[in-house]
N, C-alpha and C positions, 0 to 999 in steps of 0.2 A: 323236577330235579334237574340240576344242569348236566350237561356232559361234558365228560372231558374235553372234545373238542369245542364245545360253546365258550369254555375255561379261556382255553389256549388262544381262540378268537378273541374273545375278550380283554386277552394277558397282552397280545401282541397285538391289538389296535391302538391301547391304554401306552403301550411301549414307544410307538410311530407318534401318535402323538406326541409325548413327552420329549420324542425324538426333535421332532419338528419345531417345535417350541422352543427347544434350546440351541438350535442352529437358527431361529430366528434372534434371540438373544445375539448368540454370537455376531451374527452380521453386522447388528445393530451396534453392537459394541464394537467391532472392526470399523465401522463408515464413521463411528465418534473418533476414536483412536486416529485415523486418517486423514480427515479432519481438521481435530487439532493440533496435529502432526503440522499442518498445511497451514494454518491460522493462527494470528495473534490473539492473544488470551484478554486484552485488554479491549483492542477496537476491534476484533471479529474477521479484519482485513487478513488477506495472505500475507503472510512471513516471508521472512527474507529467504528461506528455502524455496518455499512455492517461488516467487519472483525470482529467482535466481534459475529454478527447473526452466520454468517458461521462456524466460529469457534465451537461456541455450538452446531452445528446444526453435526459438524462431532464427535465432544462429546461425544454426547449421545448417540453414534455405540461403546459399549466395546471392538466388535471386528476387530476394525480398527483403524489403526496405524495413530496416528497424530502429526506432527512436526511444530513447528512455530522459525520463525528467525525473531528477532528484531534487527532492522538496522538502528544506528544513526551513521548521520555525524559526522565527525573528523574536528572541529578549525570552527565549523558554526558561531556559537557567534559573534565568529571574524571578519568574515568575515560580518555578519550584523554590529558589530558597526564601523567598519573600512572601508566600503564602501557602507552603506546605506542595506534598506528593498529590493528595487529595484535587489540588486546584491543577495543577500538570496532567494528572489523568481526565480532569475532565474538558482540560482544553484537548489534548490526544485526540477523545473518543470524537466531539466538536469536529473535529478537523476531518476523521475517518468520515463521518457524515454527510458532511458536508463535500469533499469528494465524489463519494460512492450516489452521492446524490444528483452531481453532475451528469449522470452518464456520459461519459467522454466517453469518445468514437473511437473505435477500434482499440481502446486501451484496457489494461489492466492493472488496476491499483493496489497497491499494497504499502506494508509498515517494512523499514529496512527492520528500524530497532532505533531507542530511544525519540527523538523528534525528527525522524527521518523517513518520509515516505518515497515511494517510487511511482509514477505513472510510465510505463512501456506501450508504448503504442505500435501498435503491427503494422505501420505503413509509415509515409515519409517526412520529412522536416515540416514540412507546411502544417501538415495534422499534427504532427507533435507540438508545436507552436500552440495550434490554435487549443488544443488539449492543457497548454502550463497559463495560456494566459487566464482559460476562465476558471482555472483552480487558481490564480492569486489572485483574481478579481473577487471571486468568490470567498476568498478567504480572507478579505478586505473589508469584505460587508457583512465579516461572522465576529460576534462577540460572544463569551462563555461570562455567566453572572453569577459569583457564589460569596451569597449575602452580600453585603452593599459596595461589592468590588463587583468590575465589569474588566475582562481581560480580550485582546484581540488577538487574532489569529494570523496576524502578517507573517508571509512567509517569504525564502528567497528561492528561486528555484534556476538550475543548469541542466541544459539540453543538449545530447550527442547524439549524432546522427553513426548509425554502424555504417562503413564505409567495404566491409568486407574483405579488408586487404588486412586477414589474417589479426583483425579484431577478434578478440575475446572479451566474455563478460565485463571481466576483470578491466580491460582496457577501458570500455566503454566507461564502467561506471566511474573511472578514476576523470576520463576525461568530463565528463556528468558533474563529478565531486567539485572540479576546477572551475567550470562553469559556474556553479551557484554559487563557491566562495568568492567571484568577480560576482555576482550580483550582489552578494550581503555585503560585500567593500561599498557598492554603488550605491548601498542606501533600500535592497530587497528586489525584489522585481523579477525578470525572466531574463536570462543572459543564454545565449549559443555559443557551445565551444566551438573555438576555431584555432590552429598551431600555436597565434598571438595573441592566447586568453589573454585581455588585462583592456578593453577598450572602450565599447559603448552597449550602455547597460539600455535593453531593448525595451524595457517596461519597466516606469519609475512608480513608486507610489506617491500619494499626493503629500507634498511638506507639511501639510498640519498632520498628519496620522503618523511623524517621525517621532514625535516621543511618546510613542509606545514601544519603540526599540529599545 
């Protein structure tokens, strides 16, 4: 015959448990929730939040070198109204992999939003260079194939070095934005901002691969 207290032992192990189990839920549902809070729902990459957190967060070290590369597709548009969302999302995903696959050094890659990625690299102009060029080499030598279309992933990418004289984000990435839109003028490739955007575009692609643009 049990006893009351064998009961009570019973009631409240059966309890702690039940306990336990549903504060492992919850965490597990907290670190999703976080997640993808943090992460783009399409390519899995950080969101323009995350990149934006990190960004500030390297910032606010004056004495550390911080470079970011914005990296928009070459003829995207196009290629969504000329073969559907379906074929846009899978050159996207394409592209996030092809990055992430890079390991570039010392960086962090992420999706701004629409065909706009970021690479932030934690150290100086040279590593950010060498970080934008083998993403558009890379992204030179990637094609996405859905059914008997084959689409390329050419991209243009602008590079700003934080100079720390009261640069913000916000600075950086506009000078970034100026950058790439002098490379997609120049035909795609990897451009450096400098006071007198508009000059020589650092990395051309080959002329037969222009009309894919």
């Amino acid at each position: 015959m049990l006893t009351a207290s064998t009961i009570l032992l019973a009631t409240t192990t059966a309890s702690c448990i039940a306990l336990l189990a549903r504060n492992a839920t919850l965490r597990a549902e907290l670190a999703t929730a976080r997640h993808e809070a943090d992460h783009d729902a399409l390519t899995g990459l950080p969101n323009r939040r995350a990149l934006l957190r990190h960004l500030n967060t390297l910032l606010a070290d004056p004495a550390r070198p911080v470079a970011i590369a914005l990296l928009d597709l070459n003829r995207f548009k196009e290629i969504n109204d000329e073969h559907g969302h379906t074929a846009g999302d899978l050159v996207l995903c394409q592209v996030a992999d092809t990055l992430m696959a890079l390991n570039l050094s010392r960086a962090k890659v992420g999706r701004m939003g629409g065909d706009e990625f970021m690479i932030i690299t934690d150290d100086g102009m040279q590593t950010a260079r060498i970080n934008a060029e083998a993403a558009a080499q890379a992204l030179d030598a990637t094609t996405v194939t859905l059914g008997a279309t084959s689409f390329g992933c050419y991209a243009s990418l602008g590079i700003a070095l934080a100079d720390h004289n009261d640069v913000t984000a916000v600075d950086l990435i506009r000078r970034a934005d100026a950058a790439m839109y002098a490379a997609k003028r120049g035909g795609g490739g990897v451009k450096e901002w400098h006071p007198n955007i508009g000059a020589t575009v650092t990395t051309k692609r080959p002329k037969q691969r222009r009309r894919y643009r």
